[in-house]
N, C-alpha and C positions, 0 to 999 in steps of 0.2 A: 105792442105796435098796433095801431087801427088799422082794420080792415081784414086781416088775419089771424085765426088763433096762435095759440104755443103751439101746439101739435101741430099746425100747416107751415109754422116757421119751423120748427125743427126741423120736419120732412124736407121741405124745401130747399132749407138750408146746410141738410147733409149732405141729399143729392149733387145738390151744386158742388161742393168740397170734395166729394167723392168717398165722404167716409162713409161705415156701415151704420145701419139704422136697427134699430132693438123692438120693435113693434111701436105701441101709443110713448114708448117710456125714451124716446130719442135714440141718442147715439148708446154703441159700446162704450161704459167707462174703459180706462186703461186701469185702474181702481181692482181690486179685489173686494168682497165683498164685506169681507172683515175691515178693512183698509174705511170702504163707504159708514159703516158702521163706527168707527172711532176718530176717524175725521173730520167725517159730514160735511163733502161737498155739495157747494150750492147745485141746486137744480140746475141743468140747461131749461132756459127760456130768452123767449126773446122779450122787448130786446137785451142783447148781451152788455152789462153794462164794465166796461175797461177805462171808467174816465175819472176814479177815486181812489185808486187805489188800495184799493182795501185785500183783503186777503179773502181768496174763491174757498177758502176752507176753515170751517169751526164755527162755532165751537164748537172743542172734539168731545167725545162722549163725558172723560172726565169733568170735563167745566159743566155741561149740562146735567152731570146729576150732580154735582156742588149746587147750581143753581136750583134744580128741583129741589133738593133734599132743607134748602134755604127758605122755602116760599114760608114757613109756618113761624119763620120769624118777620115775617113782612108788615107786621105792625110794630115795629119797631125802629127806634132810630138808628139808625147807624156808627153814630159814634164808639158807640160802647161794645161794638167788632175788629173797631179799624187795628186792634193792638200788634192782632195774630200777623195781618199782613204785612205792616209798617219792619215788624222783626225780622218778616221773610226778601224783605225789598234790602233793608238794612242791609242785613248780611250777604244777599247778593252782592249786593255795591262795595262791602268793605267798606261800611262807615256806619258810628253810632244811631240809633234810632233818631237821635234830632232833628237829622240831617236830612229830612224825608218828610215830603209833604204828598199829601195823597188829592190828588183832583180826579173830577168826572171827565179823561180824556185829557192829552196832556195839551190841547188846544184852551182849555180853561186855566191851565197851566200860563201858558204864552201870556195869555193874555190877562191873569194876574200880576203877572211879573212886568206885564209892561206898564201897568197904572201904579206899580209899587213904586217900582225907580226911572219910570220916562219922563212921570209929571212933573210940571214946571222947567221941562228943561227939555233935550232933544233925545230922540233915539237911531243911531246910525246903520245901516244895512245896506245891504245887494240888494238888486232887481234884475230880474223876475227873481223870488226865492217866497215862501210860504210867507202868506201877509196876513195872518191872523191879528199876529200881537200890532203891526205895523196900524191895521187898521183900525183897531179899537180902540188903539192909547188916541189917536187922534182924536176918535169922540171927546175925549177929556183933556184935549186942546195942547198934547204935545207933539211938537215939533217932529216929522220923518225926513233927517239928511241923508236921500237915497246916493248909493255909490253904483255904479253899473258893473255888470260882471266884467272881467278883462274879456282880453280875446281869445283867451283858450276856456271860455265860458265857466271860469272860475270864481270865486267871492276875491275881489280886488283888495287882499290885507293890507297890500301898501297904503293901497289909497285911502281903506280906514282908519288905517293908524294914521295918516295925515289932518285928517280933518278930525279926530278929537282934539276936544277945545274942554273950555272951562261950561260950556251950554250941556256938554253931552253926558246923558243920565245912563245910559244901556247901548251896549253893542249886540247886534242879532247876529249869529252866525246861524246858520242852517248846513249841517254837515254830516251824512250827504246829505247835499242841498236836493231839494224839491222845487222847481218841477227837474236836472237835468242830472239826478242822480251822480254826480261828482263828489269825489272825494278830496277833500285836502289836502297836501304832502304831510305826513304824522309830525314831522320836526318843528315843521313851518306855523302850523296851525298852533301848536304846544305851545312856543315859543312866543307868540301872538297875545294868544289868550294873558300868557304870567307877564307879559309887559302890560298891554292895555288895561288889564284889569285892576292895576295900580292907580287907573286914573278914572274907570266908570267902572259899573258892572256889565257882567261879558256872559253873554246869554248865549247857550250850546245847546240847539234843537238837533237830538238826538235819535229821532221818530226813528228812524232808517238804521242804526249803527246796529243792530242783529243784521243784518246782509250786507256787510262790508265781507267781501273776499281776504283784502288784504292782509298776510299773517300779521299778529302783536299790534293791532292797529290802536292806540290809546283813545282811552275815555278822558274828557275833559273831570270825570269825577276824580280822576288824579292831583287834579289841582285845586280841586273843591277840596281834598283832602290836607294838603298843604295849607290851609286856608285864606287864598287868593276869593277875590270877590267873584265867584264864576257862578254861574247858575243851569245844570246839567236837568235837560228833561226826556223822560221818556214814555211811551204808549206800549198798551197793552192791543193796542188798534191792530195793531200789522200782521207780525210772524203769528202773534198769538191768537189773533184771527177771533178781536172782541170788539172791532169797533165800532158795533152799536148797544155793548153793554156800555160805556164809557169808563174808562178804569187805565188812568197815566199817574205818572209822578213826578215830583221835582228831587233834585239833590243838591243842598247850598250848605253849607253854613249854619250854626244854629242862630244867630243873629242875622243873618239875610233869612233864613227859614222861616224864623217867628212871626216876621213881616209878611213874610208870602200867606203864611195860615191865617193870619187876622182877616186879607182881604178874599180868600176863598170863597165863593160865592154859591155854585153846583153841590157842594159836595160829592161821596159818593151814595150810593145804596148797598143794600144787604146780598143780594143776588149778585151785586159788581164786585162786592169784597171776595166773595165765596167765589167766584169763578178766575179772580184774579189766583188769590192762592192757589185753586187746582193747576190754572194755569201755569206756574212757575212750578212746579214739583212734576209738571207733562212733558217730561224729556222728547218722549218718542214722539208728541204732533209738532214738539219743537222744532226735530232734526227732520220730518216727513215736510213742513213746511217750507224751510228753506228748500228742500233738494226738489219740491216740487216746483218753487217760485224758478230756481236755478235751468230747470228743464224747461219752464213757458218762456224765460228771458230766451236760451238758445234758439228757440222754437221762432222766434218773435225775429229777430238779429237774423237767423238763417234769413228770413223772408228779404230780411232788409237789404240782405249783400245778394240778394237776386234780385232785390230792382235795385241793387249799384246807389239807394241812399244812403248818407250819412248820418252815422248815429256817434253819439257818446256810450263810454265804458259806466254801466251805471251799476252803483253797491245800493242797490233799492230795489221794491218792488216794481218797477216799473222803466220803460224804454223811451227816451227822447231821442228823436229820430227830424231830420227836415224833412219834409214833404216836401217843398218844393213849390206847394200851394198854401191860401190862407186857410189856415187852422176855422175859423170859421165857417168857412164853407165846406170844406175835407170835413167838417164835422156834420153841417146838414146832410150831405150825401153819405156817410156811413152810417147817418140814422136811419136814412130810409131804407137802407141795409139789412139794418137792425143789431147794430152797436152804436155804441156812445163812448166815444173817445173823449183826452181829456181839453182842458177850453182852451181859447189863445193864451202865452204869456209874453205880454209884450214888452221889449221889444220884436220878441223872437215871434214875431207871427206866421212865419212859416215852418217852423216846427210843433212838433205834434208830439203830447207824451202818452204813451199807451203802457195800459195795467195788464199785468199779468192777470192771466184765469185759471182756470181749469186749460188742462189739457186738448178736452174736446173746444171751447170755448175759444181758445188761441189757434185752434188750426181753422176753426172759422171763419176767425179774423183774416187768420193772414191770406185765406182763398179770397174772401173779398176786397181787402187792400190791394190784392194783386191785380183784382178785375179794375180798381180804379184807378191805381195810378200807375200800372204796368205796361 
């Protein structure tokens, strides 16, 4: 923030909240200190940033000595590591190694798969929902036939499976969707996928499916397994708290697979392999990540149902809520707060999606949302 240190924001920013202050080093964690040690949440500083989603925690210790203990191969190319990981990803997923393409971030993901199978022809989606692939296949002059959410702010299936045609190359689902953290009915969406995907390929953006609540909730990698034309991605971004190592993957097919590796572009690196694998054998920042994510959403929600606005039930890290004002501007005045919430998605401009944080982080917020729109 201009004009103010961290340490003046902090102070200032606890008193205001009324929470306790630690000397120069900010608020009490709610943390142990072993806990701060193997988890490694982010610092409090200002400003607090809630408008990315990303995860307030990791990497936990284990990923970081994979990473260190990694550096002495840093002259090195990466190919000739990916084996270890590809085998650990595999058999997570329940599916041969083929089936598994490793990108820098499953956003390089998206958007391989959208110039694989969009071009020369159309790719169909919702709006507002995560516009990566959406926007980069256009650069490369394919067609986006946007569908609107319905009105229970869901991906409108009907209306996609209406409008494939003979033009349409790729169906984007996003589930849960980003930005409103919703979930699909498991039947409905199943049922979707092994139809359309008869007649395009059916792209299952997965970012979010570690915090889906709901019991036996199905992976579309069910149907990749069956081998339906689907294409299932996921991030090491989120729960596992790497998303600026860059380290996602895809799951298709070995003949949709093959395709997607030839047009790979990022790759990964040696430090993103090494800290992926720690990351999938870290049970314990696995299970400490969600139950913390699960305590900022409460946290977050309480506030809400005390200023009486309406949110969505969201299986993500994050809370779509109306304000009631434009997102735009609800977003200058909580910068000068000293948070940054996340941007408009329109048409929804007056709702507002907010990330989880830390603990300390999230009770910040909600004392200053409360100052401004209470």
């Amino acid at each position: 923030m201009k004009g103010i240190s961290r340490r003046d924001w902090i102070k200032t920013a606890s008193l205001s909240s009324g929470l306790t202050l630690l000397g120069a080093n900010g608020l009490i964690s709610d943390l142990s200190a072993e806990e701060i040690r193997k988890f490694n949440p982010r610092p409090l500083a200002g400003p607090v940033r809630l408008g990315s989603n990303e995860n307030p925690y990791g990497p936990s210790e284990s990923m970081r000595k994979a990473m260190t203990a990694a550096f002495d191969n840093g002259c090195r190319y990466p190919w000739g590591y990916n084996a270890s990981l590809v085998k650990m990803i595999a058999e997570k997923e329940g599916v041969p190694e083929d089936y598994i393409v490793l990108v820098a971030g499953s956003t390089e993901g998206l958007k391989v798969a959208g110039i694989t199978f969009g071009k020369g022809g159309e790719i169909i989606s919702c709006s507002p929902t995560f516009l990566s692939m959406m926007e980069y296949a256009e650069l490369w002059g394919t067609e986006i036939n946007w569908v609107p959410l319905n009105k229970d702010l869901d991906f409108d299936l009907e209306e996609i499976e209406k409008r494939v045609s003979h033009e349409t190359r790729l169906v984007f689902l996003c589930n849960p969707n980003n930005p409103t953290g919703k979930l699909l009915p498991a039947q409905k969406v199943m049922d979707f996928c092994e139809t359309v995907s008869k007649r395009a390929v059916v792209f299952s953006d997965e970012a979010y499916y570690d915090y889906i609540t709901e019991p036996n909730y199905p992976s579309m990698v069910e149907l990749v397994k069956k081998g339906h034309d689907v294409v299932v991605s996921r991030t090491l971004s989120k729960v596992y708290g790497l998303a600026g190592i860059r380290m996602g993957y895809l799951i298709a097919k070995p003949e949709l697979a093959t395709k997607l590796k030839d047009r790979v572009v990022a790759n990964t690196n040696i430090m993103a392999i090494e800290a992926g694998k720690a990351a999938l054998q870290d049970k314990e920042f696995y299970k400490f990540s969600l139950q913390k994510n699960a305590e900022a959403k409460s946290l977050l929600c309480k506030t809400l149902d005390e200023l009486k606005l309406p949110y969505l039930e969201s299986h993500a890290n994050f809370v779509f809520f109306q304000s009631g004002k434009d997102v735009s501007e609800l977003g200058k005045t909580m910068a000068q707060k000293g948070f940054i919430i996340g941007r408009p998605f329109p048409p929804l401009n007056d709702w507002c999606r907010i990330s989880t944080g830390t603990i300390e982080e999230v009770q910040l917020y909600n004392q200053a949302i409360k100052e401004v729109l209470g």
